[in-house]
Biotite code that builds the C-alpha atoms (Angstrom):
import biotite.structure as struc

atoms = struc.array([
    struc.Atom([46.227, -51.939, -116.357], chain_id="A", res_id=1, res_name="UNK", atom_name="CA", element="C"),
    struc.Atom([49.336, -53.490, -115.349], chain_id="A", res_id=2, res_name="UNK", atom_name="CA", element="C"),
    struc.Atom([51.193, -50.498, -115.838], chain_id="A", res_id=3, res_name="UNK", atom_name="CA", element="C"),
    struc.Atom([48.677, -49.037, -113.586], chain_id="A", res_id=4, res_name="UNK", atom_name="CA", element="C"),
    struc.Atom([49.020, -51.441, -111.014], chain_id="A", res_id=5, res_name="UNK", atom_name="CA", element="C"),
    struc.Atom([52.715, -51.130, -110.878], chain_id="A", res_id=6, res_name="UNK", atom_name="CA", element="C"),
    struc.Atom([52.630, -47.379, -110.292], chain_id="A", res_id=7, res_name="UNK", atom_name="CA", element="C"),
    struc.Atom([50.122, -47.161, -107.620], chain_id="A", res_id=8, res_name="UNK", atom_name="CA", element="C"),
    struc.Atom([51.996, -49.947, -105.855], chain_id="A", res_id=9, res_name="UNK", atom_name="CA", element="C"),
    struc.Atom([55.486, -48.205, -105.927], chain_id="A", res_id=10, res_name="UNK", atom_name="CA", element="C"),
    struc.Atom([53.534, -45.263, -104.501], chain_id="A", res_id=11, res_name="UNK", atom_name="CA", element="C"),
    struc.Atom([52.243, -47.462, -101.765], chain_id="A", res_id=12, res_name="UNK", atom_name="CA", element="C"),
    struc.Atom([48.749, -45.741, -101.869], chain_id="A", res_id=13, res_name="UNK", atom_name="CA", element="C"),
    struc.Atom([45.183, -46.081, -101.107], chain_id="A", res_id=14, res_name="UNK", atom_name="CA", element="C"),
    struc.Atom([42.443, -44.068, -101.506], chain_id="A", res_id=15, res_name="UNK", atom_name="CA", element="C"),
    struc.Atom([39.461, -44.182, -98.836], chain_id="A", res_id=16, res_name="UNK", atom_name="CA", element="C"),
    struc.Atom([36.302, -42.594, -99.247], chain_id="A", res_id=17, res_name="UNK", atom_name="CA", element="C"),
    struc.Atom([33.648, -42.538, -96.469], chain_id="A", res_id=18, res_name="UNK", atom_name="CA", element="C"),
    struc.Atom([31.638, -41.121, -95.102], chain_id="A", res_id=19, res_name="UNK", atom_name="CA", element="C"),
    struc.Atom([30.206, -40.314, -91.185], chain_id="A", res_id=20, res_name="UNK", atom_name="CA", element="C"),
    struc.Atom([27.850, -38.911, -88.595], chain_id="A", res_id=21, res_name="UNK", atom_name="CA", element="C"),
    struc.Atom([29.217, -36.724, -85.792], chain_id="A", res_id=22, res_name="UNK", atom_name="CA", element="C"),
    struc.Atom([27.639, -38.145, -82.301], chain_id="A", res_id=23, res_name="UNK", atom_name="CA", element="C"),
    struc.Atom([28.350, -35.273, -79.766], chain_id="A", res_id=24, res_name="UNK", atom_name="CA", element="C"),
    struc.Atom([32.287, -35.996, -79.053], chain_id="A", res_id=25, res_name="UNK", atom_name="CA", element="C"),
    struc.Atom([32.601, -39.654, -81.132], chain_id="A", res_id=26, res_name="UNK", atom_name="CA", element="C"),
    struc.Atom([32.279, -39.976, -84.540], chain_id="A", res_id=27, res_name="UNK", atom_name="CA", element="C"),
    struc.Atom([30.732, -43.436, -86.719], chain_id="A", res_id=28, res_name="UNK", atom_name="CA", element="C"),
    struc.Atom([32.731, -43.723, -90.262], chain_id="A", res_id=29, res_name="UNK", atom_name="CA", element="C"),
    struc.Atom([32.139, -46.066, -92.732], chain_id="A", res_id=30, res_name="UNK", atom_name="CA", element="C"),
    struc.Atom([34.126, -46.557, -96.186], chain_id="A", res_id=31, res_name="UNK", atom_name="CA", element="C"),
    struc.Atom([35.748, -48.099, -98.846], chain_id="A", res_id=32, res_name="UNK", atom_name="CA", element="C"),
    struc.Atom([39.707, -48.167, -99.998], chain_id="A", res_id=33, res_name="UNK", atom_name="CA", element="C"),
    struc.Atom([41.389, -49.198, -102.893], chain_id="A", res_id=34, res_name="UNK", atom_name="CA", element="C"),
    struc.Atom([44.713, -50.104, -102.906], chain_id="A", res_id=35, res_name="UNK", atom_name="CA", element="C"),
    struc.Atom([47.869, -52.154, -103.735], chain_id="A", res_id=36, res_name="UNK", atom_name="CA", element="C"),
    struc.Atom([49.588, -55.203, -101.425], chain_id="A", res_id=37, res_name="UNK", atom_name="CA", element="C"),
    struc.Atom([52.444, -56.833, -101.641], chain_id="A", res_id=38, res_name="UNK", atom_name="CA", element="C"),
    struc.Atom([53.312, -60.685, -100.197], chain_id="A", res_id=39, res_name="UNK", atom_name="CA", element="C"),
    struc.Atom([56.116, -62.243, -100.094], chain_id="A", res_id=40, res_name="UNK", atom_name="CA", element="C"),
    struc.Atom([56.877, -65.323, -97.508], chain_id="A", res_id=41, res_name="UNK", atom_name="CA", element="C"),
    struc.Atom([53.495, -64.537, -95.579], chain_id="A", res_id=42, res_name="UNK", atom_name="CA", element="C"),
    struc.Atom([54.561, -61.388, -94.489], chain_id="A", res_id=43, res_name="UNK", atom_name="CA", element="C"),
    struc.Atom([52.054, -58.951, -95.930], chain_id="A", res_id=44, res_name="UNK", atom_name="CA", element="C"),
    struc.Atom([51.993, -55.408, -96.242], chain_id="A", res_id=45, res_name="UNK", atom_name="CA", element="C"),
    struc.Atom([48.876, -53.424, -98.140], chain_id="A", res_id=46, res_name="UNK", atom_name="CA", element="C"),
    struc.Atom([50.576, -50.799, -99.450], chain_id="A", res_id=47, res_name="UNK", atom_name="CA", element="C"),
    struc.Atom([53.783, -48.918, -98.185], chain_id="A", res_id=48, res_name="UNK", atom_name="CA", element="C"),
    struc.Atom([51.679, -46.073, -97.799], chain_id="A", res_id=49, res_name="UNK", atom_name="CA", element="C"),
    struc.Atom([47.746, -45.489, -97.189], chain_id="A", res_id=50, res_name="UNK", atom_name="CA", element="C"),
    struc.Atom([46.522, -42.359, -97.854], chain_id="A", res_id=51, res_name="UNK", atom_name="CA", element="C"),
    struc.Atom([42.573, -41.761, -96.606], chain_id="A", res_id=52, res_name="UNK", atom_name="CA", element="C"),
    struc.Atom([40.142, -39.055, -96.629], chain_id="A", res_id=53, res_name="UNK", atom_name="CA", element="C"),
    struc.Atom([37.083, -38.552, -94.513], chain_id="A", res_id=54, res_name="UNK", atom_name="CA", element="C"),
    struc.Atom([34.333, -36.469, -95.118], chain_id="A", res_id=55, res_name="UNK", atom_name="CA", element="C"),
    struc.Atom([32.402, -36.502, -91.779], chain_id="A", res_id=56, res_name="UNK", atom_name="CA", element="C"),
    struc.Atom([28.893, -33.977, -91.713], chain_id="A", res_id=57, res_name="UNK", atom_name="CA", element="C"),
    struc.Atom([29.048, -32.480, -88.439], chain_id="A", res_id=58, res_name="UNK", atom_name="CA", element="C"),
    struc.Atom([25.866, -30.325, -87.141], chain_id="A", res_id=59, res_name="UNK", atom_name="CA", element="C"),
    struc.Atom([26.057, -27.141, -89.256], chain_id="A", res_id=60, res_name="UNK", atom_name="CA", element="C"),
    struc.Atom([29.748, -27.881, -90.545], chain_id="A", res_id=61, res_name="UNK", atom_name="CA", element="C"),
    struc.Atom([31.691, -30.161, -92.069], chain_id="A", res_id=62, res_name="UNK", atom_name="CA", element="C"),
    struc.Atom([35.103, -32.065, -91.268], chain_id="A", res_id=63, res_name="UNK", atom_name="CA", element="C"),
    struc.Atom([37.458, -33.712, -93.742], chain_id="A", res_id=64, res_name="UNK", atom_name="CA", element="C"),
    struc.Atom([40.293, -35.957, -91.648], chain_id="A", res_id=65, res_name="UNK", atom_name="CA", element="C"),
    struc.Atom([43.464, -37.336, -93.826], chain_id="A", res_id=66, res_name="UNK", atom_name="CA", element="C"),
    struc.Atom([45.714, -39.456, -93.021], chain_id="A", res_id=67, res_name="UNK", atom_name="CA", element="C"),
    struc.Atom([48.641, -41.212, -94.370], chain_id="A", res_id=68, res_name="UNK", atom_name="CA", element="C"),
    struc.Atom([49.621, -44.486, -92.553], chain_id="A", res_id=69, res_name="UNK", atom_name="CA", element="C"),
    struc.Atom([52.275, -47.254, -92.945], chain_id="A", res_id=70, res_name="UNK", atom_name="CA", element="C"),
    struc.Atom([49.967, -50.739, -92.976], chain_id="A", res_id=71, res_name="UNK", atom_name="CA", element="C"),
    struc.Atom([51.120, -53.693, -92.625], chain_id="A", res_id=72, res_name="UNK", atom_name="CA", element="C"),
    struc.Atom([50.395, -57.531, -91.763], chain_id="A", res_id=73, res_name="UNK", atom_name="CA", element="C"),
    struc.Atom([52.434, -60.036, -90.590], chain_id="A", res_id=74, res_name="UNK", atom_name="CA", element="C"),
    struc.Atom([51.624, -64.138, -89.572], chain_id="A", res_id=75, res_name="UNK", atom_name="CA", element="C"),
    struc.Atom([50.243, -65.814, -86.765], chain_id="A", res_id=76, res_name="UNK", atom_name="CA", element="C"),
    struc.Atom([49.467, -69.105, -88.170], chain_id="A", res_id=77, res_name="UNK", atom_name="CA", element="C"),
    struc.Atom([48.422, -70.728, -91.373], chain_id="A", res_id=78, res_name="UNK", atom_name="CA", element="C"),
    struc.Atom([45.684, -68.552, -92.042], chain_id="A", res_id=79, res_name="UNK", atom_name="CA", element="C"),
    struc.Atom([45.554, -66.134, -89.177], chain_id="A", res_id=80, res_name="UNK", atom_name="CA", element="C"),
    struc.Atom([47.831, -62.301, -89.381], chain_id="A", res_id=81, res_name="UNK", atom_name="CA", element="C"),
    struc.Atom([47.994, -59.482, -86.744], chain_id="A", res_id=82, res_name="UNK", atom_name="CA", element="C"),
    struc.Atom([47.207, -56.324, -88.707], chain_id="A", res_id=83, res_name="UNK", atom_name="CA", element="C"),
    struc.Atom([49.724, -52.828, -87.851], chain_id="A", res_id=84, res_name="UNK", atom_name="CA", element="C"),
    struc.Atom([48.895, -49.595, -89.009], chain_id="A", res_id=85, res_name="UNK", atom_name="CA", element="C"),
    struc.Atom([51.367, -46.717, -88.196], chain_id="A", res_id=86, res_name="UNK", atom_name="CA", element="C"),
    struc.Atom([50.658, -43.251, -89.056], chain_id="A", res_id=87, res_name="UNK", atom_name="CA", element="C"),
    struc.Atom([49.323, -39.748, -88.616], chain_id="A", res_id=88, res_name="UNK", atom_name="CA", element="C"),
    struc.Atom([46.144, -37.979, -89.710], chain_id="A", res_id=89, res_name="UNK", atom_name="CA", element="C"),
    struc.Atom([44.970, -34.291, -89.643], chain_id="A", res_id=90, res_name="UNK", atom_name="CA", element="C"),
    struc.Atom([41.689, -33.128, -89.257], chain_id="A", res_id=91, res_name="UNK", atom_name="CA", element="C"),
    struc.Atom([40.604, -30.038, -91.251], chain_id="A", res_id=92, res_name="UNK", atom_name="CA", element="C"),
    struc.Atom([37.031, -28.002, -90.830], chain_id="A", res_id=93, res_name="UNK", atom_name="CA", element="C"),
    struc.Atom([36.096, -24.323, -90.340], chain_id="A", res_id=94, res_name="UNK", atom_name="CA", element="C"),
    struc.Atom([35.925, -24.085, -86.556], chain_id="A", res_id=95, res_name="UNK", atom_name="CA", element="C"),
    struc.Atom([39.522, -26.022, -86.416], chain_id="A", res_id=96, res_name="UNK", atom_name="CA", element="C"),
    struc.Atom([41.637, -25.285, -89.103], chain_id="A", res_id=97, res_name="UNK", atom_name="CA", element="C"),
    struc.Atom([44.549, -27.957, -88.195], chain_id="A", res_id=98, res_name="UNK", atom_name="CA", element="C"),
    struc.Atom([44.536, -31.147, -85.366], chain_id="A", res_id=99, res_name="UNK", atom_name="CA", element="C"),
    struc.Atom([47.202, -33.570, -86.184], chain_id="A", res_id=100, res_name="UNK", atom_name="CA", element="C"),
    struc.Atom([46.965, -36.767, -84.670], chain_id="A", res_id=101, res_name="UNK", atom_name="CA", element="C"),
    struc.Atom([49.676, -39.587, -84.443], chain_id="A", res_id=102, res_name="UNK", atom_name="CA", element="C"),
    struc.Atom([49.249, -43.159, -83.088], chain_id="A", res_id=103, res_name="UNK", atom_name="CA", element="C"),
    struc.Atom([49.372, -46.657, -83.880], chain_id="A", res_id=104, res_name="UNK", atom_name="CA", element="C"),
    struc.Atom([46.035, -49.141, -84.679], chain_id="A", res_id=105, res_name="UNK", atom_name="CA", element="C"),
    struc.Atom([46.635, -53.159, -84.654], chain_id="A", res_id=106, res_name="UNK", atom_name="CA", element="C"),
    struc.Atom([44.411, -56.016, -85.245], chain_id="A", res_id=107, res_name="UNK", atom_name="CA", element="C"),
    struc.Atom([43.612, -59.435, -86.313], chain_id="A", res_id=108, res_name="UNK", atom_name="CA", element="C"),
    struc.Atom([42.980, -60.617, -89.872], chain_id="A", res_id=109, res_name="UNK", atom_name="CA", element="C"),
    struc.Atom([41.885, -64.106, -91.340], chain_id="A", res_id=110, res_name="UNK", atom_name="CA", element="C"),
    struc.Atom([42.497, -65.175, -94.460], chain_id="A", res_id=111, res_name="UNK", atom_name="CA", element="C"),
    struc.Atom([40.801, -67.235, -96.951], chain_id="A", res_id=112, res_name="UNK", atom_name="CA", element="C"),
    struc.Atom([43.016, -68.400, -99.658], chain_id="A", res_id=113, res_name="UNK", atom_name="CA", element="C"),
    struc.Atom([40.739, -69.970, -101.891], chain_id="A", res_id=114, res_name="UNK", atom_name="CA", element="C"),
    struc.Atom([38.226, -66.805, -101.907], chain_id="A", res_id=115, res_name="UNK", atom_name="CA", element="C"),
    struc.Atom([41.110, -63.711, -101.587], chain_id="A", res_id=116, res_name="UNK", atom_name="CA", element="C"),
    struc.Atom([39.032, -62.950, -98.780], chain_id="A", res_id=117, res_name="UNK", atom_name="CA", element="C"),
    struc.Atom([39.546, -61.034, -95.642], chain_id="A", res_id=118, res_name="UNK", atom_name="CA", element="C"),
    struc.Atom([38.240, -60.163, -92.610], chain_id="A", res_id=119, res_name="UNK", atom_name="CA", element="C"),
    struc.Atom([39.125, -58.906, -89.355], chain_id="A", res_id=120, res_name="UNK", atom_name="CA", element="C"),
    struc.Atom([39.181, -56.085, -86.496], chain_id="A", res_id=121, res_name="UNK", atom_name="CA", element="C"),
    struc.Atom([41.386, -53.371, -85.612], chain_id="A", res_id=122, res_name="UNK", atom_name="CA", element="C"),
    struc.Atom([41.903, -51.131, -82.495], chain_id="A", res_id=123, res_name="UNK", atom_name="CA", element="C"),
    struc.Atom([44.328, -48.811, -81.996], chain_id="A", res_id=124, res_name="UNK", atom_name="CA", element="C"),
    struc.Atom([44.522, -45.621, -80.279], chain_id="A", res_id=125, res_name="UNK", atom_name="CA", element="C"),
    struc.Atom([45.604, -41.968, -81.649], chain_id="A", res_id=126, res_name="UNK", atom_name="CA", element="C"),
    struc.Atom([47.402, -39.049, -79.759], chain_id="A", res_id=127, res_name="UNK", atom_name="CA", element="C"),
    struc.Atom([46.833, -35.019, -80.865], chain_id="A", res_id=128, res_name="UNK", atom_name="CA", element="C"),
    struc.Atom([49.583, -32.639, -80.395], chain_id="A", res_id=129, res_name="UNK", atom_name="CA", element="C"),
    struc.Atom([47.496, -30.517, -78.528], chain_id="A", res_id=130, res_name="UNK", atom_name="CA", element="C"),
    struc.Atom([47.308, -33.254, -76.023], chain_id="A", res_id=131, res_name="UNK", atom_name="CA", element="C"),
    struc.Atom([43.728, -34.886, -77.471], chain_id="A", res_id=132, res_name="UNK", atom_name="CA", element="C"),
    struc.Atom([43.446, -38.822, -77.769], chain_id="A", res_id=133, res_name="UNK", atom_name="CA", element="C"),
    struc.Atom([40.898, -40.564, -80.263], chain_id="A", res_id=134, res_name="UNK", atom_name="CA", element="C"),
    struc.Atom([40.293, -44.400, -79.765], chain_id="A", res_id=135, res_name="UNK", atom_name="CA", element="C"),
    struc.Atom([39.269, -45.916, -82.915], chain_id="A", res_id=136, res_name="UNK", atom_name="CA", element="C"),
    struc.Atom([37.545, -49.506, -83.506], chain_id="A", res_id=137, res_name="UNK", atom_name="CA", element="C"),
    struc.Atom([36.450, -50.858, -86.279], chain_id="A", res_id=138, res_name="UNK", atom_name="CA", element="C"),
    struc.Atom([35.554, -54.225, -88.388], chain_id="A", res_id=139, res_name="UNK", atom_name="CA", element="C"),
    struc.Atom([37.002, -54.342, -91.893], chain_id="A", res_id=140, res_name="UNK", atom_name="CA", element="C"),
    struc.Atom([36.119, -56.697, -95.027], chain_id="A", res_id=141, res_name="UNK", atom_name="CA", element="C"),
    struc.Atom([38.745, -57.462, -97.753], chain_id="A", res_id=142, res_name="UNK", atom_name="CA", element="C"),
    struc.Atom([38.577, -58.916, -101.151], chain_id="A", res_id=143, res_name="UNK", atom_name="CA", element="C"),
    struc.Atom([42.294, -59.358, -102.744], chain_id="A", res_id=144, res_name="UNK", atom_name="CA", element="C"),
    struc.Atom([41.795, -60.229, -106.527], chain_id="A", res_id=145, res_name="UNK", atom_name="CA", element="C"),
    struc.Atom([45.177, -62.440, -107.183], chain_id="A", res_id=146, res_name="UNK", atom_name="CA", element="C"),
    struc.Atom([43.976, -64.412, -104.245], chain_id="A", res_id=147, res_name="UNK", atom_name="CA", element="C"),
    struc.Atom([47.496, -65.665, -103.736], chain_id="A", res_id=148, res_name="UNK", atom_name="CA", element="C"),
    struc.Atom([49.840, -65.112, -100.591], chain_id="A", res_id=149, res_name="UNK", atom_name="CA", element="C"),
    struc.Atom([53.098, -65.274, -102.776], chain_id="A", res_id=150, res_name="UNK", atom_name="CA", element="C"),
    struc.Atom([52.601, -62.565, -105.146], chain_id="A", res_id=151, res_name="UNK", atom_name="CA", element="C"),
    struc.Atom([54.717, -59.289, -106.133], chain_id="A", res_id=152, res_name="UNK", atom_name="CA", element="C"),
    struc.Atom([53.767, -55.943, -106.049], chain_id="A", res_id=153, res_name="UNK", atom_name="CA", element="C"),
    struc.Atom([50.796, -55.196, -107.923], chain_id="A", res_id=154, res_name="UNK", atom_name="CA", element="C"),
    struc.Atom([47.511, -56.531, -106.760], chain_id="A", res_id=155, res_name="UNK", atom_name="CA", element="C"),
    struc.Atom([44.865, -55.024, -106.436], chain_id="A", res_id=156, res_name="UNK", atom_name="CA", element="C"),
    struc.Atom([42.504, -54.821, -103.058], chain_id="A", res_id=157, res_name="UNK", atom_name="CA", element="C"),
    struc.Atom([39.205, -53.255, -102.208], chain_id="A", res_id=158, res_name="UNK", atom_name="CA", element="C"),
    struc.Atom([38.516, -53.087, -98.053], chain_id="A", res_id=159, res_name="UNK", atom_name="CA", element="C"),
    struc.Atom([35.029, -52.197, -96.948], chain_id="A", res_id=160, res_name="UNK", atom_name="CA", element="C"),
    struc.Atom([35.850, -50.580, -93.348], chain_id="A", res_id=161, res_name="UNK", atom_name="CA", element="C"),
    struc.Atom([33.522, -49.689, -90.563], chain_id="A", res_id=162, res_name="UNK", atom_name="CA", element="C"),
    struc.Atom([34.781, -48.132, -87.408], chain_id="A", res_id=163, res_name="UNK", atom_name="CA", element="C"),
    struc.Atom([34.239, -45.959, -84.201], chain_id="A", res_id=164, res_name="UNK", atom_name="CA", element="C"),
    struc.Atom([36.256, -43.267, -82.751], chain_id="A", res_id=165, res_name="UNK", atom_name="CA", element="C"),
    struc.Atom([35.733, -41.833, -79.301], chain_id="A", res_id=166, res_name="UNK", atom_name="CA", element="C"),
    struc.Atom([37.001, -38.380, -79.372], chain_id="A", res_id=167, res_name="UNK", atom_name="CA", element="C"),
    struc.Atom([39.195, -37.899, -75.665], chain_id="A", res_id=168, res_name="UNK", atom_name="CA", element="C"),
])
């Protein structure tokens, strides 16, 4: 398991699977990753590299968006971190074959040290390169098993994540 743990971190990767509903232009995802974080100093970073996929049923069709991003965390106080994601994603479905989108999300996050809990809320906003914008917010829910703020690579962390994009 260790072994395990030590790979996936040095890959920097986490898997999300969720699932959505396709209102008219906006789209409602909910979902689960798994992942690796590393902290060192309270500066926090959940994985070098986050790697999602979203299955989203559409009316009559269906959409899969991927994305890789860069997450990170850094402190604000004791208990209190602003949340970065940086990143692209690509959206993949029969009508549109390829839509990359890049952009940048951000957030707040408090922790509870005694619990390797998290929660938070994240915003960020996400350009197309044919010129189409998608505004994403969302509530997330973490549960970090070491529970410590001081640990290597290696630890493993489940995030529940609900969010909202409006489609531009």
């Amino acid at each position: 398991m260790a072994l395990l743990h030590r790979l996936t971190a040095l890959l920097g990767a986490g898997v999300i699977l969720a699932s959505g509903v396709q209102l008219k232009s906006n789209t409602f995802n909910v979902g689960i990753e798994l992942g690796n974080y590393h902290m060192e100093d309270h500066n926090y970073l959940f994985g070098a590299l986050k790697m999602g996929y979203y299955f989203l049923i559409f009316p009559n069709k269906y959409n899969i968006t991927n994305e890789i991003f860069i997450d990170g965390v850094q402190t604000v106080g004791s208990d209190l971190f602003n949340q970065f994601d940086i990143g692209f994603n690509w959206v993949t479905n029969f009508n549109n074959p390829f839509n990359a989108f890049v952009g940048v999300r951000t957030g707040l996050i408090y922790w509870d040290g005694d619990t390797g809990h998290t929660w938070g809320f994240q915003g960020g906003i996400l350009y197309s390169f044919n010129r189409k914008q998608q505004l994403e917010v969302g509530v997330s829910w973490d549960h970090i098993y070491s529970g410590s703020k001081t640990d290597e690579w290696g630890n493993s962390v489940i995030r529940v994540y609900a969010g909202y994009s409006f489609m531009g």
